[in-house]
VOGU-3710 file (C-alpha; in Angstrom, 3 decimals, decimal comma):
1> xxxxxxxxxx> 81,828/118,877/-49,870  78,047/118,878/-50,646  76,306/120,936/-53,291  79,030/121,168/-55,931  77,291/120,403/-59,526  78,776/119,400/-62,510  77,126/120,244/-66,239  78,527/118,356/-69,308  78,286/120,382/-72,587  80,004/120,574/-76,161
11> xxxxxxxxxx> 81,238/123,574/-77,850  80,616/124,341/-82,040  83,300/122,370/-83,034  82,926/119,123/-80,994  84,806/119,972/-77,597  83,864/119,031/-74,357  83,271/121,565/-71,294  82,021/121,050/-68,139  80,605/123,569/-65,656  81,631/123,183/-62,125
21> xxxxxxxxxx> 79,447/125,427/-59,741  80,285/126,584/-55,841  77,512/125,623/-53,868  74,847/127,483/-53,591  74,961/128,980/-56,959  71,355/128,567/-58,419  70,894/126,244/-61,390  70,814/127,336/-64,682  70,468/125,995/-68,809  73,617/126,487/-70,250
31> xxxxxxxxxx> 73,837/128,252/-73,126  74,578/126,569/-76,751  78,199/127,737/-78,352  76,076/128,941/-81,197  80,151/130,110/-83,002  81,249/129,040/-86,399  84,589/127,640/-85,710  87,490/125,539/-88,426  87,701/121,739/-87,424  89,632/120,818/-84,365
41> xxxxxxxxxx> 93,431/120,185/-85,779  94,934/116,527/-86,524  96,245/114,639/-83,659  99,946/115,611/-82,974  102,767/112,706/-83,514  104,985/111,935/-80,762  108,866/110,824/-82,011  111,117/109,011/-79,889  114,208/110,663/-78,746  116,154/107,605/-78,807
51> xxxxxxxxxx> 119,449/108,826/-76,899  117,286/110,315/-73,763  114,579/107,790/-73,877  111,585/109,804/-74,204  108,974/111,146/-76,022  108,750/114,791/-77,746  105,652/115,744/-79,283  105,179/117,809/-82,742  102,114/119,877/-82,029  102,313/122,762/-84,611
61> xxxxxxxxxx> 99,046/123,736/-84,152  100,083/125,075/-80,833  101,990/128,068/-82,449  98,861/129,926/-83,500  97,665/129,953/-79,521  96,284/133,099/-78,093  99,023/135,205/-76,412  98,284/137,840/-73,784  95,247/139,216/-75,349  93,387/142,569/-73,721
71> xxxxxxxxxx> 90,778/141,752/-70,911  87,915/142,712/-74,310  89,361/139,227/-75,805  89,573/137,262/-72,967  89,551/133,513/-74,686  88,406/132,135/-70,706  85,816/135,277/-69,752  82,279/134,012/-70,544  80,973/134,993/-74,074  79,485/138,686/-75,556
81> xxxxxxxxxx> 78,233/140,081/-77,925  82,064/141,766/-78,652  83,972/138,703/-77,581  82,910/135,340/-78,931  85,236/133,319/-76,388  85,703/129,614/-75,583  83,061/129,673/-72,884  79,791/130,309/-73,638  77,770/131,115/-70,468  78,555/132,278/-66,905
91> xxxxxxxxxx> 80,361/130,237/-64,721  81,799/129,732/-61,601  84,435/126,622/-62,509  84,664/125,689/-66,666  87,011/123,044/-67,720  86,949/122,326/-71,431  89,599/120,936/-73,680  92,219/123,011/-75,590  91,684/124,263/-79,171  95,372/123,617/-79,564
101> xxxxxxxxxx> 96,309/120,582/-78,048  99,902/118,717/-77,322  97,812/115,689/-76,848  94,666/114,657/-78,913  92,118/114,704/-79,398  92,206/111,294/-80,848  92,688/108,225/-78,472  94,090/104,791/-78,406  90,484/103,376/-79,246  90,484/105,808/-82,521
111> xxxxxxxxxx> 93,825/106,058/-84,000  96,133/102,254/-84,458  99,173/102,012/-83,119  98,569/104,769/-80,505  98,141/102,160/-77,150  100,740/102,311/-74,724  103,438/99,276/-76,123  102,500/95,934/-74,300  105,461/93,564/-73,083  107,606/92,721/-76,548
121> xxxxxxxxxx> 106,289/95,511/-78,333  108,739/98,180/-76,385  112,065/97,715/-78,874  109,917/98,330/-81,934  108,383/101,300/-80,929  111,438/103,202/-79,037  113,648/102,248/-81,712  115,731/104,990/-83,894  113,254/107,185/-85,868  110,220/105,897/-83,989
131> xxxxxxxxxx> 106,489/107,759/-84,010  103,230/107,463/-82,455  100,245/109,069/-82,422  100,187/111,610/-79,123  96,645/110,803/-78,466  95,191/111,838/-74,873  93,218/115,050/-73,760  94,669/118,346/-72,426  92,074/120,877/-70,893  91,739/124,160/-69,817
141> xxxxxxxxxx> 90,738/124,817/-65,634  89,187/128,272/-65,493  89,079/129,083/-61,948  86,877/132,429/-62,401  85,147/134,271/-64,689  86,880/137,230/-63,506  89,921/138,494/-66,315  92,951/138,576/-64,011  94,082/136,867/-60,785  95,685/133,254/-59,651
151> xxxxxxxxxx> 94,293/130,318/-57,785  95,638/132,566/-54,688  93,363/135,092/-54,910  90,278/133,039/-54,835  87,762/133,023/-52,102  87,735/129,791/-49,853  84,430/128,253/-51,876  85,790/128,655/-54,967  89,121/127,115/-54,434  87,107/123,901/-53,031
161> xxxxxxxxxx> 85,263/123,893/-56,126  88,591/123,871/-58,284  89,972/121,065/-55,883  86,977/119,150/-57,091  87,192/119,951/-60,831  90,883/118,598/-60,452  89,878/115,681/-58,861  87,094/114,859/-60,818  88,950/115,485/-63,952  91,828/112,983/-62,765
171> xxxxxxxxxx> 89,045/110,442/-62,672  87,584/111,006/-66,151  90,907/111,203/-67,869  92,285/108,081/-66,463  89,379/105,894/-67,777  90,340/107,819/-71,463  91,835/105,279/-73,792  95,430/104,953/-73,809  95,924/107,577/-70,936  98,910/106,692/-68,860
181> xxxxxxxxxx> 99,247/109,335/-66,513  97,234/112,661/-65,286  98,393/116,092/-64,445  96,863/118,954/-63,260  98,666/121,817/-63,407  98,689/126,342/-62,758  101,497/128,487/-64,495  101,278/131,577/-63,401  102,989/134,930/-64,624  104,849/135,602/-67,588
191> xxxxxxxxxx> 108,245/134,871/-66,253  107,028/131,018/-66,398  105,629/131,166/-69,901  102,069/132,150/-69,086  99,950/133,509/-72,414  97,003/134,600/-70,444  96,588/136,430/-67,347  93,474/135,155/-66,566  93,374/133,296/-63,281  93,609/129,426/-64,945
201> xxxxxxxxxx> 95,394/126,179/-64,629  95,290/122,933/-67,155  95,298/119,564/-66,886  97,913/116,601/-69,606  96,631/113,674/-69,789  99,822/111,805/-71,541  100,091/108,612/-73,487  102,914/107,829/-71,450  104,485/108,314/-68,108  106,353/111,232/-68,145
211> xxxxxxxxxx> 109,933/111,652/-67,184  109,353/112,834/-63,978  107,619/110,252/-62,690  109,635/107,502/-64,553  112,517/108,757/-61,973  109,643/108,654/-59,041  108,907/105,387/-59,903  112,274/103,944/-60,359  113,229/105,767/-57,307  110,354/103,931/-55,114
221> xxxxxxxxxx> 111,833/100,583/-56,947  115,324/101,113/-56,044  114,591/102,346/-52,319  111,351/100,333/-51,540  107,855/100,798/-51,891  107,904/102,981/-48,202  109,781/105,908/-49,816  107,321/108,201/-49,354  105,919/107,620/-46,061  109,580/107,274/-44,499
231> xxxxxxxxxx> 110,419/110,843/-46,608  107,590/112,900/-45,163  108,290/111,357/-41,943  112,240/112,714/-41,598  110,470/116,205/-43,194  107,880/116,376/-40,188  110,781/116,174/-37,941  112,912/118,607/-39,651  113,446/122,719/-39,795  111,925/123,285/-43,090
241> xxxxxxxxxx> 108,019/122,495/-42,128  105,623/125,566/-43,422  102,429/123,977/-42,525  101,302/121,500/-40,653  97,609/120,335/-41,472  95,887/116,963/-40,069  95,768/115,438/-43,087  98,866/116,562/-45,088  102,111/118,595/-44,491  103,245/121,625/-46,644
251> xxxxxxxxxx> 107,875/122,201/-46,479  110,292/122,851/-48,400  112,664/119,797/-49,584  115,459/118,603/-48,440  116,906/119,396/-51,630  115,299/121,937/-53,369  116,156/122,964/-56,839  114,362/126,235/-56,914  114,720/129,472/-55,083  111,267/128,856/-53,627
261> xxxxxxxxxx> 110,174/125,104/-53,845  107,099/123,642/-51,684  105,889/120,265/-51,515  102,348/120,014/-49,789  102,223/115,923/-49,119  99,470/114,034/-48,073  99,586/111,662/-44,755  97,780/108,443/-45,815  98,872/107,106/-49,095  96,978/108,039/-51,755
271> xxxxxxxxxx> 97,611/107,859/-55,398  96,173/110,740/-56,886  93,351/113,438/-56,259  90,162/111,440/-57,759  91,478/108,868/-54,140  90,776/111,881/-51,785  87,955/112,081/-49,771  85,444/115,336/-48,897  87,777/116,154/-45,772  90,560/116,119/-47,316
281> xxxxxxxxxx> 89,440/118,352/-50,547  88,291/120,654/-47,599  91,963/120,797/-46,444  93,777/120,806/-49,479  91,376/123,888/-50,787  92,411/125,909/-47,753  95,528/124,954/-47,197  96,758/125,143/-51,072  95,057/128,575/-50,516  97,385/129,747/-47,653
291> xxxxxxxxxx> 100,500/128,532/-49,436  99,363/130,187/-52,680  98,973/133,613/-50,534  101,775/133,034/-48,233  104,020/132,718/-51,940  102,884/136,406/-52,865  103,461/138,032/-49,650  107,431/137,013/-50,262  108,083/140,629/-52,123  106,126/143,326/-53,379
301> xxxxxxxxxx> 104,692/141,725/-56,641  102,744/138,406/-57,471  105,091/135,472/-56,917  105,546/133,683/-61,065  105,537/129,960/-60,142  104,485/126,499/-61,441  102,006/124,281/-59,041  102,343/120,514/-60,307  99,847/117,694/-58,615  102,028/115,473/-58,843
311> xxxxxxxxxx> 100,215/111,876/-58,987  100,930/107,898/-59,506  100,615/106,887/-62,974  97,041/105,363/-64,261  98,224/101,668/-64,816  101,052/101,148/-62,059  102,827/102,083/-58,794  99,188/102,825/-57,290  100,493/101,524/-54,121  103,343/103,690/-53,761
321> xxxxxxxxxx> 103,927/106,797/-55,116  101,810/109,364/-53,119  100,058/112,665/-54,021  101,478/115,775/-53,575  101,013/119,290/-54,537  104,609/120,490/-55,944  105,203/124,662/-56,257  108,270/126,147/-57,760  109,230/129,235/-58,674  112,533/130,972/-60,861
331> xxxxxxxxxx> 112,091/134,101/-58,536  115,633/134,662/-56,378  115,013/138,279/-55,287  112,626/140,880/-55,604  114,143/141,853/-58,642  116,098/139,094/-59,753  115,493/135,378/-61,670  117,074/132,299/-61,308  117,827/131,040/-65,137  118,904/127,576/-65,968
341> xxxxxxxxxx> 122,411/127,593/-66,109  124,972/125,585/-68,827  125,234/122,607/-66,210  121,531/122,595/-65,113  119,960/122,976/-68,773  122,340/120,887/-70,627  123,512/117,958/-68,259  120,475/118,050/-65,621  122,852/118,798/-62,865  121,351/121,541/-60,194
351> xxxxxxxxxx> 122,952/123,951/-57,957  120,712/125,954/-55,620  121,151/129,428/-54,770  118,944/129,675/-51,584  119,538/127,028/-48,829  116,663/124,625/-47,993  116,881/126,394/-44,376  116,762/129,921/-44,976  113,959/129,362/-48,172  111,901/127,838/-45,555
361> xxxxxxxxxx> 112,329/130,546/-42,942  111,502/132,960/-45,255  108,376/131,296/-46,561  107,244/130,637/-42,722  107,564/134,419/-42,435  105,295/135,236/-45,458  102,567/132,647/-45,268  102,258/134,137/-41,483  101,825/137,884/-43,168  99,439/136,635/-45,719
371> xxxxxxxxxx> 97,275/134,714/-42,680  97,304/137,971/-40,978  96,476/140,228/-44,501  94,478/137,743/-46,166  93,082/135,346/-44,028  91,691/132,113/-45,576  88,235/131,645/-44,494  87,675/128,472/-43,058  84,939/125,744/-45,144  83,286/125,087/-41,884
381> xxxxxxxxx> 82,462/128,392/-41,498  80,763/129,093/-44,979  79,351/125,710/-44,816  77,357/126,644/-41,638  76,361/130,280/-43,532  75,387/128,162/-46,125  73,246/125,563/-44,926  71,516/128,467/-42,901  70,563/130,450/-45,612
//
């Protein structure tokens, strides 16, 4: 989509933030972060968890993080007089990186011994007692100035504009030095470890491939490298379809985890969001949007749930692991959480209390209610308004 604009920027103590406005909104000078803020913290050390096989990270900075603060000091509303917040002007999109990150801000060009190991290197550095450097970026996506809300409960524009900031953000953070994989990300309510109500995602950008999609990738190498195209194939014939768009398809797995679990998977193979094209950022913003509503209109109160891009890795499997959009949420009833059990948090191994079947059913229902309640407006619509104003 035409007319989005992007403005690059540093905050007081070095950080990057870049503006991301709807169309239409007028240009403007950005105001300096004229605050007097302590030195951005050391780069966290990762140690290798030799018995599992992966990496944990030792961020103690992280445990002095804002945590549900009142709307009057609102870290992601844009800064006053009374609240001297990360963002220093009015905005429509802001994506800046964390004061407290799990990964940088140092990166493999800065720190030695942080690159990803090359062939011959790997028994030294996963061996017993292990560390690296956990260089990489992690950033904050402010969808709206506004102090409470979700990407749901954004206006059609908007959410096109955060589809962008994801995607160009995926693109930037690959080309970072010793990046391995990208992941945009929401958490949203308190039930799924959210510390601030404002309407906001973030986006990892490891120094490895992470776990999950280590078992992706060793599941497209054991199966073949048309796993994903024959798996959204068997789910387009299948009872649990929510939506069906032209250029991707939203259902619930065949075996979902989760009492509510979407996966919103693109047709073509693509590897990540920076590979999409204007058409479909158009249809991910609206349908995203309609899933997003659809999961609130499932009880009284706003659905807690994680949304996960989930994308190839920077430096391999390109070819064949395909984007898709991955929403999950602990919620069983209205008044009632699913919480990891013995079996599932200790040896991995899931049991689902909602069937596939009846999750999707259920799901159809409310996305149908929210269409009717809260209709998404379609792009092509406000594009026309647009362009004739």
């Amino acid at each position: 989509m035409t007319g989005i604009r992007q403005t690059s920027a540093r905050l007081a103590d070095g950080r990057e933030i870049v503006y991301f406005d709807d169309p239409g909104t007028p240009a403007r000078e950005r105001r300096l972060d004229a605050r007097a803020l302590d030195p951005r913290p050391a780069t966290p050390t990762m140690r290798y968890d030799a018995l599992a096989g992966d990496w944990i990270t030792v961020a103690t900075a992280r445990q002095g993080r804002v945590h549900l603060p009142p709307a009057d000091a609102d870290p992601l509303a844009p800064q006053s007089p009374g609240n001297p917040s990360e963002i220093p002007d009015d905005y429509d999109v802001a994506v800046f990186e964390n004061r407290s990150p799990s990964f940088g801000p140092g990166t493999a060009s800065d720190l030695p011994g942080a690159s990803a190991p090359a062939e011959g290197e790997c028994e030294a550095l996963t061996a017993i007692g292990a560390t690296r450097p956990a260089v990489g970026r992690c950033e904050v996506v402010s969808f709206s100035p506004d102090h409470a809300g979700s990407f749901g409960t954004q206006p059609t524009l908007r959410a096109r504009t955060v589809v962008e900031a994801w995607a160009s953000r995926t693109a930037a953070l690959s080309a970072v030095p010793g990046v391995e994989h990208v992941f945009p990300f929401e958490n949203r309510g308190v039930e799924t470890g959210v510390t601030l109500p404002h309407p906001h995602g973030q986006v990892y950008a490891y120094p490895f491939v992470p776990p999950r999609i280590r078992r992706i990738c060793a599941a497209v190498d054991a199966h073949g490298p048309d796993l994903f195209a024959e798996l959204l194939d068997a789910e387009r014939e299948g009872p649990r379809v929510l939506i069906a768009g032209e250029r991707f398809t939203a259902f619930v797995p065949f075996a979902a985890r989760w009492p509510v679990e979407v996966q919103l998977m693109a047709h073509r193979h693509m590897p990540d969001l920076a590979a999409t094209t204007d058409a479909e950022r158009d249809e991910l913003a609206t349908l995203t949007l309609r899933i997003a509503r659809g999961l609130d209109a499932l009880y009284d109160a706003p659905l807690p749930y994680i949304a996960a891009w989930v994308q190839a890795p920077v430096h391999e499997h390109r070819d064949d692991v395909r984007l898709h959009w991955h929403v999950t949420s602990p919620r069983r009833a209205a008044d009632k959480l699913k919480f990891l059990a013995g079996s599932e948090t200790a040896m991995g191994a899931w049991v689902g209390d909602i069937s596939p079947e009846d999750g999707a059913a259920r799901l159809r229902d409310a996305i149908a209610r929210a269409d009717e309640q809260h209709p998404v407006e379609p792009l092509a619509r406000i594009q026309e308004e647009t362009t004739d104003a």
